[in-house]
PARO-202317 format. One record per residue (C-alpha): x, y, z; residue in three letters. Coordinates in nm, 2 decimals. Example, Ala and Ser with C-alpha at 12.3 -4.5 7.8 and 13.67 -1.06 7.14 Angstrom:
BEGIN
+--------+--------+--------+-----+
:     c1 :     c2 :     c3 : res :
+--------+--------+--------+-----+
:   1.23 :  -0.45 :   0.78 : Ala :
:   1.37 :  -0.11 :   0.71 : Ser :
+--------+--------+--------+-----+
REM end
This chain:
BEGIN
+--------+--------+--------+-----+
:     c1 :     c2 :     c3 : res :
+--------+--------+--------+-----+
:  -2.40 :   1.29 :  -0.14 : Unk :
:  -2.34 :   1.66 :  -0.17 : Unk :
:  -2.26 :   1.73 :  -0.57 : Unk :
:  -2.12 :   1.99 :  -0.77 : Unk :
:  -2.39 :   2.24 :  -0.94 : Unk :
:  -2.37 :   2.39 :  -1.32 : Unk :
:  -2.17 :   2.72 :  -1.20 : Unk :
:  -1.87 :   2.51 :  -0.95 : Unk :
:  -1.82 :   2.28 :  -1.24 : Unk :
:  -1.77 :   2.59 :  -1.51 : Unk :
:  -1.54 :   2.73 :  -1.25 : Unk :
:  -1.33 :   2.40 :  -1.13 : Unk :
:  -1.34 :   2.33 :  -1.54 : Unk :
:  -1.18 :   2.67 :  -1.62 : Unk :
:  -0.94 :   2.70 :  -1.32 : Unk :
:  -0.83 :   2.33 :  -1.33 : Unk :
:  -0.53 :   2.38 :  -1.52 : Unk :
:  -0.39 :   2.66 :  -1.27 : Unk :
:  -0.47 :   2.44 :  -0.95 : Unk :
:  -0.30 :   2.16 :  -1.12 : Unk :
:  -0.05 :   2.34 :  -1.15 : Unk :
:   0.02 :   2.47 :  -0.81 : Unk :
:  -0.14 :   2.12 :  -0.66 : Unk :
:   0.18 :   1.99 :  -0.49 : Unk :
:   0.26 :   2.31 :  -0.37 : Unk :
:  -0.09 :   2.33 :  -0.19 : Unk :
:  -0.05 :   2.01 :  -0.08 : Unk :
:   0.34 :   2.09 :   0.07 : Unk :
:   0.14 :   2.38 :   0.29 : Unk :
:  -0.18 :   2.21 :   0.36 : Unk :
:   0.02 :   1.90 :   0.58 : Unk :
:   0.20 :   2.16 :   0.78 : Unk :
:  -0.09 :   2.40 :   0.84 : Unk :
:  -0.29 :   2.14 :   0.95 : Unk :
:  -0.02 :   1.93 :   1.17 : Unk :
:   0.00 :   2.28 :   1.37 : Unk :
:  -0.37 :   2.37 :   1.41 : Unk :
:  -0.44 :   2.00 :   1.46 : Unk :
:  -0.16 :   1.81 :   1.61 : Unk :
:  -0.40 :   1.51 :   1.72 : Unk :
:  -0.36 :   1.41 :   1.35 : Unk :
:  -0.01 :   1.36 :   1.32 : Unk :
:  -0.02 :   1.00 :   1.45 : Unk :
:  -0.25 :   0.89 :   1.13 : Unk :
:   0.11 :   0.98 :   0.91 : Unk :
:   0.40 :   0.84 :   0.85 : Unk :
:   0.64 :   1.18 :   0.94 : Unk :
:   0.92 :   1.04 :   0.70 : Unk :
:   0.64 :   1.04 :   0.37 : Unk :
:   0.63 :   1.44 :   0.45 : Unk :
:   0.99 :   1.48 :   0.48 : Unk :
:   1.03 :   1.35 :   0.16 : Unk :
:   0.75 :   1.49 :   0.01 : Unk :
:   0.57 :   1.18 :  -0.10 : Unk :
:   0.26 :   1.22 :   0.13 : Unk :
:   0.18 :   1.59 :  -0.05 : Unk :
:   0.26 :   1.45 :  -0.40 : Unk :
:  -0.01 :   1.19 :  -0.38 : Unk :
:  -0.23 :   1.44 :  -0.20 : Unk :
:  -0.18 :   1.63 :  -0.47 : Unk :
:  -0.25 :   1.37 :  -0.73 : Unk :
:  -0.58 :   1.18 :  -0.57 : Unk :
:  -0.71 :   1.58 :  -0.58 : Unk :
:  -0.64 :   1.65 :  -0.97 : Unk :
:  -0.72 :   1.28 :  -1.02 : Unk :
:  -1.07 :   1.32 :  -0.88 : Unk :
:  -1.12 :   1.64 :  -1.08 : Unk :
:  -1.08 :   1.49 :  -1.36 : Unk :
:  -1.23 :   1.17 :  -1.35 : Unk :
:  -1.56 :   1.24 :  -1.16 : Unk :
:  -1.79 :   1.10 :  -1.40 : Unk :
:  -1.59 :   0.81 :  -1.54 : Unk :
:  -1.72 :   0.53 :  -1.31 : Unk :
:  -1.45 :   0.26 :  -1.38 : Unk :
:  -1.15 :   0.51 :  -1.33 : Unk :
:  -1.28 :   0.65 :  -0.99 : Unk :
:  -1.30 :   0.32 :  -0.80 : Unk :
:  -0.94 :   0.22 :  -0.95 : Unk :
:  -0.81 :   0.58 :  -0.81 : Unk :
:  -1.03 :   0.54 :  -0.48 : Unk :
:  -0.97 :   0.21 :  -0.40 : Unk :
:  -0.60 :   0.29 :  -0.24 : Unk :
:  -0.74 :   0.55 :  -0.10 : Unk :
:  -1.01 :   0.38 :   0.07 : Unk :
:  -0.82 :   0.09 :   0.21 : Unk :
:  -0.55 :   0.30 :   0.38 : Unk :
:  -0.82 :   0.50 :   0.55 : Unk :
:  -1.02 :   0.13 :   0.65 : Unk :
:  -0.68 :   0.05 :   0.79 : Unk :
:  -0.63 :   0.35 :   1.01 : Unk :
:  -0.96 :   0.37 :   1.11 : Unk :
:  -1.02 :   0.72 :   0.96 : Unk :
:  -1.38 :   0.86 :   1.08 : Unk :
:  -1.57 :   1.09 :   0.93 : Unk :
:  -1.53 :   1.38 :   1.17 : Unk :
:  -1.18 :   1.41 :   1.05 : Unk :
:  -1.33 :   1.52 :   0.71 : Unk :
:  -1.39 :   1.89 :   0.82 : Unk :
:  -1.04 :   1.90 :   0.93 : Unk :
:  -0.89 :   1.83 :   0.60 : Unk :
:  -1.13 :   2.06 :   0.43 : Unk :
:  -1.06 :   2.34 :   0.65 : Unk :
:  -0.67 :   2.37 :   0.58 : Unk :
:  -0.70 :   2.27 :   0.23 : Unk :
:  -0.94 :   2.55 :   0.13 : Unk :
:  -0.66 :   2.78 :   0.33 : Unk :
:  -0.38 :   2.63 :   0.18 : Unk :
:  -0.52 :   2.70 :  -0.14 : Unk :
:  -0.55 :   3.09 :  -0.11 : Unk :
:  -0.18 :   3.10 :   0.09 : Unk :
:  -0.05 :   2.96 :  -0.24 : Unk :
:  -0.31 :   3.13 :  -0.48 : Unk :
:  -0.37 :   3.46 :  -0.26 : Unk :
:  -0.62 :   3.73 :  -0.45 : Unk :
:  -0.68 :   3.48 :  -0.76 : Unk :
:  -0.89 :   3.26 :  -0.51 : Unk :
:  -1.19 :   3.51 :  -0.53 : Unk :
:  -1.54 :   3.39 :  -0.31 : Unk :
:  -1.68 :   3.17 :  -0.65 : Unk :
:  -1.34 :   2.99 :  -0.71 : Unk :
:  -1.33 :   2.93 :  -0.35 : Unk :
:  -1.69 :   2.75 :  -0.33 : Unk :
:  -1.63 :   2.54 :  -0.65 : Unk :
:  -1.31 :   2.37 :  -0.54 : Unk :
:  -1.46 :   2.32 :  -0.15 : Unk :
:  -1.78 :   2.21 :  -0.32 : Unk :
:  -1.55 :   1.96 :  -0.51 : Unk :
:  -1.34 :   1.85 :  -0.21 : Unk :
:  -1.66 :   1.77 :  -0.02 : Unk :
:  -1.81 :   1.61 :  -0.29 : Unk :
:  -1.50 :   1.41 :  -0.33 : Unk :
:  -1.53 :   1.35 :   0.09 : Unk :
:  -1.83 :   1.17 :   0.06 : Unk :
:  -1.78 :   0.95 :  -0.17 : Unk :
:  -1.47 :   0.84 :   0.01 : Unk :
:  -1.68 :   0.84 :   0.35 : Unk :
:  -1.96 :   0.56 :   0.16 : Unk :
:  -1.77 :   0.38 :   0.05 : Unk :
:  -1.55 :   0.36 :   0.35 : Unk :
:  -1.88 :   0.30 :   0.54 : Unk :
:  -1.97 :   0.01 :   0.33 : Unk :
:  -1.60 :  -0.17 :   0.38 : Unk :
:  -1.62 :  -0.12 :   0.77 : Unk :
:  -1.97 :  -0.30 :   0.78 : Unk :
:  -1.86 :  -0.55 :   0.57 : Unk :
:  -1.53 :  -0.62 :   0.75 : Unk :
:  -1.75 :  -0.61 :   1.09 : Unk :
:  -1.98 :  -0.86 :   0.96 : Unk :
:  -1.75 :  -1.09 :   0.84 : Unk :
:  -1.70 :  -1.45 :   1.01 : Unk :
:  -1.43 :  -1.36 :   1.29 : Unk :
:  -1.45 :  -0.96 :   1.18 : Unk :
:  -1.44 :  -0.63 :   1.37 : Unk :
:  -1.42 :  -0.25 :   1.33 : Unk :
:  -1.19 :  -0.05 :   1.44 : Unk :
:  -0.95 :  -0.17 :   1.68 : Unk :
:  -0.92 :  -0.47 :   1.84 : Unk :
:  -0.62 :  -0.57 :   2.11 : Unk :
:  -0.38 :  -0.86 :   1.99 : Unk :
:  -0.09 :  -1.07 :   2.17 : Unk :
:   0.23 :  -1.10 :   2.02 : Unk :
:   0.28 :  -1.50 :   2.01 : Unk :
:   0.63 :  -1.52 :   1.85 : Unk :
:   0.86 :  -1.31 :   1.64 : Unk :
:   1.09 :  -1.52 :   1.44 : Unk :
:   1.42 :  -1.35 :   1.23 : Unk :
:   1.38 :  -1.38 :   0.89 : Unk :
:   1.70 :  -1.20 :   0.77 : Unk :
:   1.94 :  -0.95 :   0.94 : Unk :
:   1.70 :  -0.72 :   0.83 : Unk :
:   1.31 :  -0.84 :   0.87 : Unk :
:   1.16 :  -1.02 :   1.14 : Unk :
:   0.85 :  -1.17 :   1.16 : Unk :
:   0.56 :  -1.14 :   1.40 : Unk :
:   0.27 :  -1.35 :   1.47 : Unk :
:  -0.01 :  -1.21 :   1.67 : Unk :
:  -0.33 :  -1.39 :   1.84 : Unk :
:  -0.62 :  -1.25 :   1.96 : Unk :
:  -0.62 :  -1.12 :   2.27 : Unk :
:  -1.00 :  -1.24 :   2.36 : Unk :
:  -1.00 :  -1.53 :   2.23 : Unk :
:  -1.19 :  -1.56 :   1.98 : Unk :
:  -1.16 :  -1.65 :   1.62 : Unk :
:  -1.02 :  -1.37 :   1.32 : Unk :
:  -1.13 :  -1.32 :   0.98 : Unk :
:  -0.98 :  -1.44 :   0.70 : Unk :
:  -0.84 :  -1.17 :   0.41 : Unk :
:  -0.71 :  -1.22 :   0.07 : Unk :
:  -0.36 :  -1.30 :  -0.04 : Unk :
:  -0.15 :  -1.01 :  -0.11 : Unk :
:  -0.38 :  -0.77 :   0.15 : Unk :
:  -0.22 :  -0.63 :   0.48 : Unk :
:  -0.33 :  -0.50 :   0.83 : Unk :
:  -0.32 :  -0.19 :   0.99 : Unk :
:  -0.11 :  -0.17 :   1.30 : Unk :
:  -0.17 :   0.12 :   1.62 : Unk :
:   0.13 :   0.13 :   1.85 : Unk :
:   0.29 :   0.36 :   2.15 : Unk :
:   0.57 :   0.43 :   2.09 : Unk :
:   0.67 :   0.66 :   2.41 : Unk :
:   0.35 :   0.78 :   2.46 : Unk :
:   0.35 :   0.86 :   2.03 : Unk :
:   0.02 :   0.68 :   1.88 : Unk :
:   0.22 :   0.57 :   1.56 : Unk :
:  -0.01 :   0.39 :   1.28 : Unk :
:   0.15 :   0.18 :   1.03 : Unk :
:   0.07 :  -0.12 :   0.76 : Unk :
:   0.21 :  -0.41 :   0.71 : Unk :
:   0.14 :  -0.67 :   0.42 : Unk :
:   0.01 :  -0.97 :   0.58 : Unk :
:   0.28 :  -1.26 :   0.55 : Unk :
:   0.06 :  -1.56 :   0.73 : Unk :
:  -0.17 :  -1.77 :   0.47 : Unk :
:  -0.58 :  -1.67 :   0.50 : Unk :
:  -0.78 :  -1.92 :   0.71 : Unk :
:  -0.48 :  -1.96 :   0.99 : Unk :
:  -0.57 :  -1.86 :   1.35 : Unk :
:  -0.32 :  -1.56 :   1.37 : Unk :
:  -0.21 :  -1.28 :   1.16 : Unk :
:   0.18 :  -1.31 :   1.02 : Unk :
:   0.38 :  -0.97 :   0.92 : Unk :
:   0.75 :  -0.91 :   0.82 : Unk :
:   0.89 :  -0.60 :   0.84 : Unk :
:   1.21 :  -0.47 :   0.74 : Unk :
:   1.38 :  -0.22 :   1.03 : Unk :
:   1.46 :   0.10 :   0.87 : Unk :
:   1.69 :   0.30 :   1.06 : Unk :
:   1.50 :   0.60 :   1.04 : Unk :
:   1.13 :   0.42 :   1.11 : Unk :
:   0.97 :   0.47 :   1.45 : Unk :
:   0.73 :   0.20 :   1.44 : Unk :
:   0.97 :  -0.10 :   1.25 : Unk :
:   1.28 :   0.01 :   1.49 : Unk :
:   1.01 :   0.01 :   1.77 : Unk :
:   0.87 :  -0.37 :   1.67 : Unk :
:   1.23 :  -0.51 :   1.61 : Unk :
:   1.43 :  -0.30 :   1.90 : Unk :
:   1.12 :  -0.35 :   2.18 : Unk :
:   0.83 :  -0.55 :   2.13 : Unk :
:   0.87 :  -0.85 :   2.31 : Unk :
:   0.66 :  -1.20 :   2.28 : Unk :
:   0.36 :  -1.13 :   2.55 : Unk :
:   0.33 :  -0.75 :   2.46 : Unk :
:   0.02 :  -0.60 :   2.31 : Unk :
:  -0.06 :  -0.39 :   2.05 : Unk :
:  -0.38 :  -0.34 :   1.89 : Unk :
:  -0.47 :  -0.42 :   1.49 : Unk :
:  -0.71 :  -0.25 :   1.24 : Unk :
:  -0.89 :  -0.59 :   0.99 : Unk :
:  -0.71 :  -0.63 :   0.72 : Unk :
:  -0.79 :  -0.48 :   0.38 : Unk :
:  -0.58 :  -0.44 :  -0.02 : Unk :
:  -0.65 :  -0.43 :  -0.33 : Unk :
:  -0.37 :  -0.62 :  -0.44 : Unk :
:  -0.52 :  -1.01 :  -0.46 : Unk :
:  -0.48 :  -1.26 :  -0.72 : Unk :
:  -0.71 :  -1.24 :  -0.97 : Unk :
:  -0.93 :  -1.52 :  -1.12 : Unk :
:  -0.80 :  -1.61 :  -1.49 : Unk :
:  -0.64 :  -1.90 :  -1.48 : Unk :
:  -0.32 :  -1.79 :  -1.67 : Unk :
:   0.02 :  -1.81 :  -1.55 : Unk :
:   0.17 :  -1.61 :  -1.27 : Unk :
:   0.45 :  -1.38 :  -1.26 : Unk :
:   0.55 :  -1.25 :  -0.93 : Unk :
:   0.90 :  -0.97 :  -0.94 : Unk :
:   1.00 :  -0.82 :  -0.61 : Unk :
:   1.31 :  -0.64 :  -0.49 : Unk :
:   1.39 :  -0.63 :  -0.12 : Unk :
:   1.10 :  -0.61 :   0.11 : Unk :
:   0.82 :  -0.58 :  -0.14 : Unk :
:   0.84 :  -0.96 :  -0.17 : Unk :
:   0.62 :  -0.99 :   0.19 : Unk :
:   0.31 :  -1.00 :  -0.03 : Unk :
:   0.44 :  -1.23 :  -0.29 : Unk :
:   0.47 :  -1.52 :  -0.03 : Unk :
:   0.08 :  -1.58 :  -0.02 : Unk :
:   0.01 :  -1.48 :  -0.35 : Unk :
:   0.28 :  -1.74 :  -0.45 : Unk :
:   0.07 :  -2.05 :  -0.23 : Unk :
:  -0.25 :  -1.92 :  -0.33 : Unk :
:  -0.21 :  -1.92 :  -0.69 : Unk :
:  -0.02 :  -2.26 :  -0.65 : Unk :
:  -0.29 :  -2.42 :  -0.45 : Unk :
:  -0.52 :  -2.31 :  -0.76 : Unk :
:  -0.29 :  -2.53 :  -1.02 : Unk :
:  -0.13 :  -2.20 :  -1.17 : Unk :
:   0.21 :  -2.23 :  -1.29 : Unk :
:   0.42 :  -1.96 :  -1.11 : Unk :
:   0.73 :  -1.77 :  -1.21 : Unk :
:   0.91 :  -1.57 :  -0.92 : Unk :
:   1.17 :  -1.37 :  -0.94 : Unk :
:   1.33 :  -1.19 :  -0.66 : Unk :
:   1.63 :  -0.89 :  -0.55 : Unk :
:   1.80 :  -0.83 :  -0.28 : Unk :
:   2.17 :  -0.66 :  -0.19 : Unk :
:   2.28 :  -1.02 :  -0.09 : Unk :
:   2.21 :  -1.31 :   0.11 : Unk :
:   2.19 :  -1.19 :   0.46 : Unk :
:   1.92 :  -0.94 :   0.39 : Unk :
:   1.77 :  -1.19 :   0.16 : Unk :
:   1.42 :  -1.32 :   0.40 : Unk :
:   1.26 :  -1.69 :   0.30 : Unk :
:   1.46 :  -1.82 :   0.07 : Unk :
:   1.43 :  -2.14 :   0.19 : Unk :
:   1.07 :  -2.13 :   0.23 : Unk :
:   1.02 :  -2.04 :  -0.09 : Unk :
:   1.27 :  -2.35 :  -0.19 : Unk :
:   1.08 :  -2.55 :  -0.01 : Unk :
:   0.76 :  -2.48 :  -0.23 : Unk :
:   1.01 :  -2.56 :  -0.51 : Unk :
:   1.02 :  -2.89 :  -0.38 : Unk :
:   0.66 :  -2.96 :  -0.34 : Unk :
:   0.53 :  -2.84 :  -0.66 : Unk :
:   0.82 :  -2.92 :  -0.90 : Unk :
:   0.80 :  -2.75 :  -1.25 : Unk :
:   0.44 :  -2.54 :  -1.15 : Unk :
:   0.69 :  -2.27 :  -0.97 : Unk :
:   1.01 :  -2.16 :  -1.07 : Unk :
:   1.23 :  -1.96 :  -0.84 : Unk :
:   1.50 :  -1.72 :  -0.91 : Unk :
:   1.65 :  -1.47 :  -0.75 : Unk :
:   1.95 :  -1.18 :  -0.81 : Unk :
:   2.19 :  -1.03 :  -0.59 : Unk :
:   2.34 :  -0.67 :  -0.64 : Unk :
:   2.61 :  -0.68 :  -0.40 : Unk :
:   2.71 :  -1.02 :  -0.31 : Unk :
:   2.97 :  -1.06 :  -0.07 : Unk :
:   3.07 :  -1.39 :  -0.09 : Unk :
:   3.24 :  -1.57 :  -0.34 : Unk :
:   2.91 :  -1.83 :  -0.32 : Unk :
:   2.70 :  -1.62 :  -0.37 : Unk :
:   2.85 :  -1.41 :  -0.69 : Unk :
:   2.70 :  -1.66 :  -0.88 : Unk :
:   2.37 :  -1.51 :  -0.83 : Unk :
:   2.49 :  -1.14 :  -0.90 : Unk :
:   2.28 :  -0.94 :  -1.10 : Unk :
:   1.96 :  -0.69 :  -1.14 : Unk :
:   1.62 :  -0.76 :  -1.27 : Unk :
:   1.59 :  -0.63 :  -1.58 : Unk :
:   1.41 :  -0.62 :  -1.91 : Unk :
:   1.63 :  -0.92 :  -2.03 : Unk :
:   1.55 :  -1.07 :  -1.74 : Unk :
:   1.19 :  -1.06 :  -1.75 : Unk :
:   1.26 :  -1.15 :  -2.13 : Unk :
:   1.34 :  -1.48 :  -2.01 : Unk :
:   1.12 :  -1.57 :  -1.77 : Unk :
:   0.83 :  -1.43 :  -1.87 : Unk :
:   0.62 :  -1.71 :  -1.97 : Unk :
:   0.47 :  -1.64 :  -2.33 : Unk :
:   0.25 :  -1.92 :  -2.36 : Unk :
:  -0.03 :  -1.70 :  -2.25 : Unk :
:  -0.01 :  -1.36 :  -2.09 : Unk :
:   0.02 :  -1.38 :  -1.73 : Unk :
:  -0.09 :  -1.20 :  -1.46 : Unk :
:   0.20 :  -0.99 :  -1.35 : Unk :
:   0.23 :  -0.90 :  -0.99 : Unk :
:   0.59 :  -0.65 :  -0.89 : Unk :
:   0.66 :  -0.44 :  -0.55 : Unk :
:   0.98 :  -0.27 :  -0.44 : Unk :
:   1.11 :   0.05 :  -0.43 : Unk :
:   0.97 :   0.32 :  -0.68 : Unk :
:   1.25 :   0.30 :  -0.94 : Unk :
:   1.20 :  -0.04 :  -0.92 : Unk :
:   0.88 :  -0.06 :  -0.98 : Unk :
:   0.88 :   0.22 :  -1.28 : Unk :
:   1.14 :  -0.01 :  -1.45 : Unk :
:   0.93 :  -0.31 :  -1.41 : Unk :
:   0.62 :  -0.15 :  -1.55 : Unk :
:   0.80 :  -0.01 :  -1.85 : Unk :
:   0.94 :  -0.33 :  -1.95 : Unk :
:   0.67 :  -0.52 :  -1.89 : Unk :
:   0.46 :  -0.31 :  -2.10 : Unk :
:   0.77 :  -0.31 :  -2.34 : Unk :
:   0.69 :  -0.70 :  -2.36 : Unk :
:   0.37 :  -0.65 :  -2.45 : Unk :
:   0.16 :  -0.75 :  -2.11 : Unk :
:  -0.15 :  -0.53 :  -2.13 : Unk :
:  -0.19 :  -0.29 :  -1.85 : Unk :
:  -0.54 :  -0.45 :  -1.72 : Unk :
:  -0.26 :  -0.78 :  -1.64 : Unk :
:   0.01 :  -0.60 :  -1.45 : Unk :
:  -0.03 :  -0.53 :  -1.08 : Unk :
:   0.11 :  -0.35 :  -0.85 : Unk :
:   0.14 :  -0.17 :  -0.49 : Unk :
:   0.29 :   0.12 :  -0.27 : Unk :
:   0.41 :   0.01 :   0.03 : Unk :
:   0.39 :   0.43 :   0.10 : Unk :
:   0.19 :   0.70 :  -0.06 : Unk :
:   0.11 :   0.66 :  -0.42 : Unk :
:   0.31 :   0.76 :  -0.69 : Unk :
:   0.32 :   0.77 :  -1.12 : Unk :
:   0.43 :   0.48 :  -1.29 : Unk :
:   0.44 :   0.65 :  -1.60 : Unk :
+--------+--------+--------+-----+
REM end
């Protein structure tokens, strides 16, 4: 692994502040630069995270993130780990690497001009390829292991769709089998799968968090159609029971831990795909579960009654609420409300701390951290995961 000498690490130390500075910026002229030079890339991204400028914030952030926490072992693999897993599940290789390096190093002197003179130039490429292969190891390390495991592959691998069943008027889920036959690996509650389709002749990647319990002979997802998303308006408008697509092994960071404290699982809207396995697994383990769940209202709200059903079978070791907040029925007002600090108040189990588990949309998500940490769960206990780039909690 290329590293950074004495003299780049004086310079990236003393010029760290300015880049920081300037960081989204770069990043908000690198994705353009290189979609133009290197259009073959474009089907690795999700347009929509550049149009809102979510894909060059995190850019930004992994970049400053690395700089600053090259030597602290613990916080690199929590900032890498993401970051890993969402190249695993698009197959990233590394000849791609040069790419990014290439219209990162010009985006930085569009947006820095004269100031990036030849040394400040070779200590922040010297740091972006130092940063490059550690993400290439360790990348290299999860695809051997996910090719080695019992049922496992690398890369792609072609898959039938078996049945799509609708969960809500807004998600519907889809089981794929193996095209070949043969068996599939297992994965851990709460990971997902990468997904490659056509969409008219447009290689579209996506991920989806994997809906189906481990150890089954298919892979489950639910996904929401969003009325401005290629591949969900593709998979709910067009992909028909019999049609192929091909799927990347799965891979996530967000799994259930092992203490064997209580479990408390918040989600608004979608971000509750996830919480359905994470809710069996930690069940089938003799954890007590608390779940709490939003949605708008009852017709975009997906397994209810599956999750009612778990109700049933375990009794008092689950309890199940959820919050609508904008009924529109008089049955359902009862349940109008939004999950907030008092909420999580009182249901939070205080017994012993649990292992706190939320997804939804970004505001959502900020909230939940905040009160959660209000409450006094330790950050180490509270979990969490973007369904899109990365983005600051706090």
């Amino acid at each position: 692994m290329r590293e950074l000498n004495e003299n780049q690490l004086q310079v990236i130390k003393a010029t760290a502040p300015v880049v920081a500075e300037h960081a989204e910026t770069i990043a908000q002229t690198f994705y353009p630069l290189m979609f133009e030079r290197y259009p073959e890339v474009r089907s690795m991204f999700n347009m929509r995270h550049q149009e809102t400028g979510a894909q060059p914030r995190a850019l930004a952030r992994s970049v400053v993130a690395y700089a600053l926490n090259r030597h602290d072992p613990e916080a690199l693999e929590e900032m890498m780990a993401p970051i890993v897993n969402k190249h695993v599940a698009i197959n990233l290789q590394p000849d791609k690497y040069p790419i990014v390096g290439e219209c990162l190093m010009e985006a930085i002197g569009r947006v820095l001009g004269d100031a990036v003179i030849p040394e400040i130039a070779d200590a922040w490429g010297g740091l972006y390829w130092e940063f490059a292969d550690r993400l290439m190891e360790a990348e290299e390390v999860s695809y051997q292991r996910l090719e080695k495991a019992p049922g496992g592959w690398r890369g792609e691998r072609d898959f039938e769709l078996v049945d799509r069943v609708q969960e809500s008027s807004e998600i519907v889920s889809f089981y794929f089998k193996p095209s070949d036959g043969q068996p599939i690996s297992s994965f851990h509650s709460g990971q997902y799968i990468g997904i490659a389709l056509d969409v008219d002749g447009q290689r579209t990647l996506r991920q989806y968090s994997l809906t189906s319990k481990p150890g089954e002979d298919h892979y489950r997802i639910s996904v929401k159609r969003e009325s401005e998303g290629a591949a969900s308006r593709f998979l709910h408008d067009r992909l028909k029971v019999g049609d192929h697509v091909k799927l990347l092994p799965p891979v996530g960071e967000l799994i259930l831990d092992d203490r064997d404290a209580p479990v408390f699982l918040v989600s608004g809207g979608v971000g509750q795909t996830p919480m359905l396995s994470l809710a069996e697994q930690a069940l089938a383990e003799g954890r007590r579960v608390v779940y709490l769940h939003g949605a708008r209202h009852h017709e975009v709200h997906a397994f209810r009654e599956h999750i009612e059903s778990l109700v049933a079978q375990h009794g008092d070791a689950l309890t199940y609420r959820f919050f609508y907040s904008e009924p529109i029925s008089e049955e359902t007002q009862q349940y109008k409300g939004l999950i907030n600090r008092d909420l999580l108040t009182e249901y939070l189990p205080h017994n012993q701390t649990p292992s706190c588990y939320f997804i939804g949309p970004l505001p959502f998500m900020q909230a939940m951290d905040q009160a959660l940490d209000a409450l006094g769960v330790p950050e180490e206990h509270r979990h969490y995961e973007h369904f899109g780039p990365s983005a600051a909690l706090r």
